[in-house]
C-alpha positions as CSV (number, residue, x, y, z in Angstrom):
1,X,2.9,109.6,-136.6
2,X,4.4,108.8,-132.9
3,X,7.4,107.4,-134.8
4,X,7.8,110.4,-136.6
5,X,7.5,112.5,-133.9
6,X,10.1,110.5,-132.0
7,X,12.3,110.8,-134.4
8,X,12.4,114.4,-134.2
9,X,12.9,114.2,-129.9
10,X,15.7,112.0,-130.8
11,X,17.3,114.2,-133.6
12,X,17.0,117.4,-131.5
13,X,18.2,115.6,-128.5
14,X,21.2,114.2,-130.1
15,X,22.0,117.6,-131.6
16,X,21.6,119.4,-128.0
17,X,24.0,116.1,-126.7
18,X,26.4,116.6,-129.9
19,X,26.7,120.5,-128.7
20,X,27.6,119.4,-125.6
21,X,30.0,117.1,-126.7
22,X,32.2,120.1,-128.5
23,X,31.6,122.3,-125.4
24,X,33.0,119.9,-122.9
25,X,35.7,119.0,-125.2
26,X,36.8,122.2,-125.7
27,X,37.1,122.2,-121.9
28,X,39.4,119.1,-121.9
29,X,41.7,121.0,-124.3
30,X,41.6,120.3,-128.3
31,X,45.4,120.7,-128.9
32,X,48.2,120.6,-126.6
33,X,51.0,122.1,-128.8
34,X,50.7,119.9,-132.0
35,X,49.5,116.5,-130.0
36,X,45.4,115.9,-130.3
37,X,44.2,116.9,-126.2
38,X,42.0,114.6,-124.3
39,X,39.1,117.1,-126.1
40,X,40.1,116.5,-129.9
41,X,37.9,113.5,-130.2
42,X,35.0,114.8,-128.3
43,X,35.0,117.9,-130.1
44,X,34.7,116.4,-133.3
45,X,32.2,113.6,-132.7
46,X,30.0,116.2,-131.1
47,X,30.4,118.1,-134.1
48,X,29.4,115.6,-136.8
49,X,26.6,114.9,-134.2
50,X,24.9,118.2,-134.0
51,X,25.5,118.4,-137.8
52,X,23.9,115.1,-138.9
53,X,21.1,115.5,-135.8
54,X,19.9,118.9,-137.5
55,X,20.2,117.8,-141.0
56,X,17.2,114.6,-140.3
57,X,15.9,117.2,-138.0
58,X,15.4,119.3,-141.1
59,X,14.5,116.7,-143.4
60,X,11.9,114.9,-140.7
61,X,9.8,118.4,-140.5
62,X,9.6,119.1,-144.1
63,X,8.9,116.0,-145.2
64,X,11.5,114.4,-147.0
65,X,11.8,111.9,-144.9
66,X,8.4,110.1,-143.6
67,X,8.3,107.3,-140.9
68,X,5.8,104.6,-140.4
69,X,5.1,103.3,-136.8
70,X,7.6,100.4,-136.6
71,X,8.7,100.4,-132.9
72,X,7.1,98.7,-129.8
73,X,6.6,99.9,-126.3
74,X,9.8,97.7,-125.9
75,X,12.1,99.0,-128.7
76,X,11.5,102.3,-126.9
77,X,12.5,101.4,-123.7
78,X,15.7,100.2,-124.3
79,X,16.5,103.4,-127.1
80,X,15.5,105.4,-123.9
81,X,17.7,103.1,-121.7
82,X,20.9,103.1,-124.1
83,X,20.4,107.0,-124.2
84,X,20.3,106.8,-120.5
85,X,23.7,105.1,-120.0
86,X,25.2,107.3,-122.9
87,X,25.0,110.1,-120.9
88,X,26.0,108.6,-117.6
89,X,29.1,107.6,-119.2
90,X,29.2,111.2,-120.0
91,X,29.1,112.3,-116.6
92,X,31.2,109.3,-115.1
93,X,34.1,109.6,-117.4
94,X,36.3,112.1,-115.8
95,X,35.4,110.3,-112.3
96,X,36.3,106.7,-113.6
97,X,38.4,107.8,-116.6
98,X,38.2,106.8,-120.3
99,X,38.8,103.3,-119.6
100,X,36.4,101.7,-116.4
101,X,33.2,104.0,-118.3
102,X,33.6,103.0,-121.4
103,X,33.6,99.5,-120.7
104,X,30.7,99.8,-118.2
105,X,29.4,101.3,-121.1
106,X,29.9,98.3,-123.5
107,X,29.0,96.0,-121.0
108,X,25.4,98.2,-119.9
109,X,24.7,98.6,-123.3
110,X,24.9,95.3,-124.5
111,X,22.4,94.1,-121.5
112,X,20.0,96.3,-122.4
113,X,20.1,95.5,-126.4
114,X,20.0,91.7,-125.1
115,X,18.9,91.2,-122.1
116,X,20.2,87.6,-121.0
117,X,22.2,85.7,-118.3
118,X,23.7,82.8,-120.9
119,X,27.1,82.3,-119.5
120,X,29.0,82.3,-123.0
121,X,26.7,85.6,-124.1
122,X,28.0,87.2,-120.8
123,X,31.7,86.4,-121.3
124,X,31.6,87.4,-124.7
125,X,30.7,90.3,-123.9
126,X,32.8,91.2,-120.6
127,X,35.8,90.1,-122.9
128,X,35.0,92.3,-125.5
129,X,34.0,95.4,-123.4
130,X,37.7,94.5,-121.5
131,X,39.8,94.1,-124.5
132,X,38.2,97.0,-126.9
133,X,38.6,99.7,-124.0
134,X,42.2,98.6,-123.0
135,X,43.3,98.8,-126.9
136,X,41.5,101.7,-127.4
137,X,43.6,103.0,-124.0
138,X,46.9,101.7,-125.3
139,X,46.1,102.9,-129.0
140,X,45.6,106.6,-128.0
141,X,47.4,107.2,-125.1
142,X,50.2,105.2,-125.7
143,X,51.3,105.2,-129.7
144,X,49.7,108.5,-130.3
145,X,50.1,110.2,-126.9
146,X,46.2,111.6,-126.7
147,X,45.9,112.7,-122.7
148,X,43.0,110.3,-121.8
149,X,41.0,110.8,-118.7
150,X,42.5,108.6,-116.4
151,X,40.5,107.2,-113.0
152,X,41.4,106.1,-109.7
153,X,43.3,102.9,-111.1
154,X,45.3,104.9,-113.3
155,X,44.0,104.3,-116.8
């Protein structure tokens, strides 16, 4: 029953997060003229999300969808520490722009899901963080001219 009932925290938390997302996206501007605006994406991720969140919301409290206890104390802490950094990369985008959070992001995210101080695990994973966010930089601000939230580097 506790995993059932966390399932429904997480689903309405993810649909109040997904809200959000469109509201702050909106802000950013969804269209400049007929290019996407630095809002587009959020606005329609946060959409999906609120749509999806409510829809195993729905399903978790009528009963359609039943989930046996299957987490440890453990598992829980680090869905409540990735949810954590989620929304400090949230808040922290506009200060460090699209680019320095998100791979902070990548990088904070893959700590928590495994915690360890191998060397080749850690460079794996501060090249990947690196090279993912740079590309996704180059991909949409430069071919497609999306306006991304820059920071005090300039990308």
């Amino acid at each position: 029953m506790i995993m059932q009932r966390l399932d429904q925290a997480v689903a309405l938390a993810l649909g109040l997060f997904g809200v959000y997302l469109v509201w702050a996206g909106f802000g950013y501007g969804f269209m400049q003229g007929t290019t996407p605006g630095a809002g587009f994406f959020p606005v329609l991720i946060g959409g999906a999300l609120t749509v999806l969140s409510l829809v195993n919301l729905v399903r978790s409290l009528v009963g359609a969808e039943v989930l046996e206890d299957a987490m440890t104390t453990g598992d829980v802490i680090r869905f409540a520490a990735v949810a954590a950094a989620l929304f400090l990369y949230v808040w922290l985008a506009p200060l460090l722009g699209l680019a320095l959070s998100t791979m902070a992001l990548m990088a904070v995210t893959g700590l928590i899901i495994r915690p360890s101080l191998e060397p080749r695990f850690l460079v794996r994973l501060a090249l990947v963080s690196i090279i993912f966010s740079l590309v996704c930089v180059w991909v949409f601000g430069n071919l497609l001219g999306v306006p991304m939230l820059v920071g005090p580097f300039g990308f």
